[in-house]
Every structure is written in structure tokens, then in C-alpha cells.
N, C-alpha and C positions, 0 to 999 in steps of 0.2 A: 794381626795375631797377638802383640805384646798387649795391644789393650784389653781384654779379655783377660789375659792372663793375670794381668793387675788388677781387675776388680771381682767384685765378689761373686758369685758363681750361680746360677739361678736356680731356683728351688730349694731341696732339704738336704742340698750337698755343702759342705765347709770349705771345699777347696779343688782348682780345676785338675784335672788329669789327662794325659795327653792326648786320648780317644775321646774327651769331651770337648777339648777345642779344637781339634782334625775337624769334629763332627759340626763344629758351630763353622768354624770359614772356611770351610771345604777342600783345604790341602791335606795330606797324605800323614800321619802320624810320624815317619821318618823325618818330615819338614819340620814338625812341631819340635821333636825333641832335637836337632840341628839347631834349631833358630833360639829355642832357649840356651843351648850349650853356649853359642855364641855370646848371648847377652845375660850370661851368668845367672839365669833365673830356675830356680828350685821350689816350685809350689808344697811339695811333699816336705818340706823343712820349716818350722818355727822354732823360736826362740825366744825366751822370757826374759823378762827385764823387772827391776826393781826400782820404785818411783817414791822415795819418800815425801810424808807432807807432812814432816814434824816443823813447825815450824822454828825451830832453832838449830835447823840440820847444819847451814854455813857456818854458825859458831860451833856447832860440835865438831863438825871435820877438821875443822881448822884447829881446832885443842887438840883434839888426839892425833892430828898428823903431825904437829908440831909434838906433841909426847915423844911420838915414831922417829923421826926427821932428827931432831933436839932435844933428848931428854935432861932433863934438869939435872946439876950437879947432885952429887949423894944425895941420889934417889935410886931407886929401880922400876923400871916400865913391866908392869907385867898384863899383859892380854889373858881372860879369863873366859871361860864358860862352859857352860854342861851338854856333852853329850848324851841325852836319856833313851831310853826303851832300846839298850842295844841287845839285840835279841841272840840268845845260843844256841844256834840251830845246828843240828845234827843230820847231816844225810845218811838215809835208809841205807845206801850200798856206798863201797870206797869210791873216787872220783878217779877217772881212767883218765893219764898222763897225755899232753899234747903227742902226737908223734908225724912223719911226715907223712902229709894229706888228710890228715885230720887233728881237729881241733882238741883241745882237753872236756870231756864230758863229764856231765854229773846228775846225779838224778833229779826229777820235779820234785819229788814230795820228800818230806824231813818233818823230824822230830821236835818239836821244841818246848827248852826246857829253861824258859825263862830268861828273864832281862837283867841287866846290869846300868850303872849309869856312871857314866865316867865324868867327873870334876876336874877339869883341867886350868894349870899358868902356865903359858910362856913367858920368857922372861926374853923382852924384845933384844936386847942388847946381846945376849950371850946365844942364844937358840934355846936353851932347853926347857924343856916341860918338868912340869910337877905336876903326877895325876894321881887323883885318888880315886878305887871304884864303890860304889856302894849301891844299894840295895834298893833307894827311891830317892827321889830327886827334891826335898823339901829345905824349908830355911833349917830347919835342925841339920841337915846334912851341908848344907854350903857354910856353916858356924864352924861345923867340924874339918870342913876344909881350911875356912879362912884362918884356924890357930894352926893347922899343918905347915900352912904356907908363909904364916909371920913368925912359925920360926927357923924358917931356913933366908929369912930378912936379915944382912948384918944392922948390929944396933948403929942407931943415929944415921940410919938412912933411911929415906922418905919412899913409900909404897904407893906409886902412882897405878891405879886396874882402871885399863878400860875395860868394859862388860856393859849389856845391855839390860834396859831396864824391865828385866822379866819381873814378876811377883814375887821369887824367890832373893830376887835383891836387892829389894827395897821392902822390906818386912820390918816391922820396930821392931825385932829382936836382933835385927842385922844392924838398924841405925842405931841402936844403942849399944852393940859391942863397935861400931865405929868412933862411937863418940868417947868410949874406955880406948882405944886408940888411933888416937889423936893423928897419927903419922901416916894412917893408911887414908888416902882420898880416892874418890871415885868417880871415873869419868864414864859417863853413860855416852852408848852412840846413839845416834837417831833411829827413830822407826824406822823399820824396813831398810835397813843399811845394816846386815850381819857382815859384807863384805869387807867393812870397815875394820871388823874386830879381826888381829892377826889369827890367835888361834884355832880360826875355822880353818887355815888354810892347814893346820896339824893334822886337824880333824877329816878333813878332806883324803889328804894319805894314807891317816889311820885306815880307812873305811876303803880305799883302792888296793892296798897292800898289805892289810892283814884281815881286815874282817869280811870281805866284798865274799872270798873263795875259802872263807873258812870252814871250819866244821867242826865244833863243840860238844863235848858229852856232856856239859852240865853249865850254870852259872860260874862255878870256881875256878873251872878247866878255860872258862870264856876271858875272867879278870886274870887270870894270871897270862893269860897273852898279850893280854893287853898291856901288863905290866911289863913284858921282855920288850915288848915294841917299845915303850917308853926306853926303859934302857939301851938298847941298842941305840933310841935314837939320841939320848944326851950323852954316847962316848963322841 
């Protein structure tokens, strides 16, 4: 019964179900699902993975872990990246409170009333973010971040950003306000490795605890919650 279960399923189905391997070796579907309990096997479950084949990925981990791990004296680590198309949706009717035996509801269909895109740093050593939201996600707008955030840089200290090498950050108008300053360097992660870069994992919370169950009357109503969520989260 487990081999069947481990390989791939016949015809134009993706994957076995219990009533399909009862029906292939002739035991009773209570057997099926017993014998997989036992041997911890869940057909109904995948799970993705990320395989990079940059091939400089072992020198890049190993730079920016060592950023992470050991940051250099007078410097500051700071993990960067954009959040975009984050959308302010508006539900049709108020959302009804969890209560006991039922769950918190809310409706399918909402309004929406456009996007926002959040620029964020973290700043590895201390925890806190520096987010700015804006309107669309281009090198003119991560320019306009990168002078918000060098100057909340103390002077004579070195500006280490890991960030990935989107098109937005590696534009000649981005390498040439680099090269005007000189103290900011930039560690790119490897393709297919955002795991790498800390402030996804901000990003991650952001989107569980404030935006996942939110409800927005407009883009402005959208950035300024996003702006208390930063607040709250660098006291």
C-alpha cells in the first residue's frame, strides 16, 4: 500500500486519495488512512522550496551572513527592500467578531481603492525599521528613500544594505548616487534566496498582523497604518 502511495498516480489525477488506493489493493479505506497515520504520509500536502543557481550564491551567503553574525565596526547593517502593489481593500459590510463556536467572518467581495508600496530598512543590530510608502515602486522612488535613510546614518559610519538585485537597484542613477556616496556599499543576495534578506521576515508580520484582516477606505487611510505598525514596532 505505501508504494502506490509514493509514486505518481495514474491518469489525469496529481495525487492519490484514499478511495483511490482502498480501490487499487483492495483494503478498506479505514486501513488506508490507519496505515498512512502511522507512517506519517499526507498526499493532500505540498510544499515549495527555493533552489538557487546563481552561481556566486556560497560567496554571497557567506558575506551577508557574516554582515548578520559579525558586523563590522562603525558601520551599520541595514537589510532593505520593497513591498509593492499593496492593495486597500475595503469590505462591503463590517467584519463580525470571533465569538464562542464561531469563527470571525467577513465578506467575499470589497472595494478597492488602490495600492501603495512600502520601502523598507531594518537595521540588523538594533530591530528597527525605516519605512517609507509611496505611490509606485521605481529607481526615482528608492533615490528618494535611499537620502531618507542616509540620513538617519550617524556620520563616519559605514552603510553596509543587503537587498536584491531587482532592476530598481541596480539602475545608473542608483550607481551613480552610490558612487556620490562612497560609505554606502551594497551586498546583493543570490537569486532565488529572498530568505536570505532579514526584512522579509518584517514583511511577513507586517502582512499577518496588520494588512492580512485589514480594511481600508482609501490608499492614505492604507499608508498611515502601515506607518503606526512601524511605530509601534521600533518602541
Amino acid at each position: 500500500m505505501l508504494a502506490p502511495t509514493c509514486s505518481e498516480p495514474p491518469g489525469e489525477v496529481t495525487r492519490w486519495t484514499g478511495r483511490a488506493v482502498a480501490a487499487v489493493t483492495g483494503i478498506s479505506l479505514r486501513s488506508v488512512q490507519r496505515i498512512w497515520q502511522e507512517h506519517r504520509l499526507q498526499p493532500h500536502r505540498v510544499r515549495t522550496f527555493k533552489r538557487s543557481a546563481d552561481p556566486a550564491f556560497a560567496e554571497r551567503v557567506e558575506d551577508i551572513v557574516g554582515l548578520y553574525m559579525d558586523p563590522p565596526r562603525h558601520a551599520v547593517v541595514l537589510s532593505s527592500n520593497e513591498k509593492n502593489q499593496i492593495q486597500a481593500l475595503e469590505r462591503t459590510r463590517p467584519d463580525r467578531p470571533l465569538a464562542p463556536g464561531r469563527p470571525a467572518t467577513r465578506t467575499h467581495d470589497y472595494v478597492r481603492h488602490g495600492t501603495t508600496a512600502l520601502f523598507a530598512a531594518l537595521n540588523v543590530r538594533e530591530g528597527t525599521v525605516i519605512g517609507r510608502c509611496m505611490q509606485r515602486h521605481r529607481h526615482a522612488e528608492f533615490l528618494r528613500f535611499l537620502n531618507a535613510v542616509e540620513a538617519t546614518v550617524p556620520a563616519g559610519k559605514v552603510a553596509h544594505v543587503v537587498l536584491d538585485n531587482y532592476r530598481t537597484h541596480t539602475h545608473a542613477m542608483v550607481r551613480a548616487w552610490l558612487s556620490r556616496h562612497p560609505r554606502w556599499v551594497f551586498h546583493f543576495t543570490p537569486t532565488s534566496a529572498s530568505w536570505l534578506n532579514a526584512i522579509e521576515g518584517f514583511f511577513s508580520a507586517l502582512s499577518r498582523q496588520r494588512l492580512r484582516r485589514g480594511t481600508f477606505t482609501g490608499a492614505v487611510d492604507l499608508q498611515a497604518a502601515i506607518e503606526r505598525y512601524i511605530a509601534k514596532h521600533n518602541r
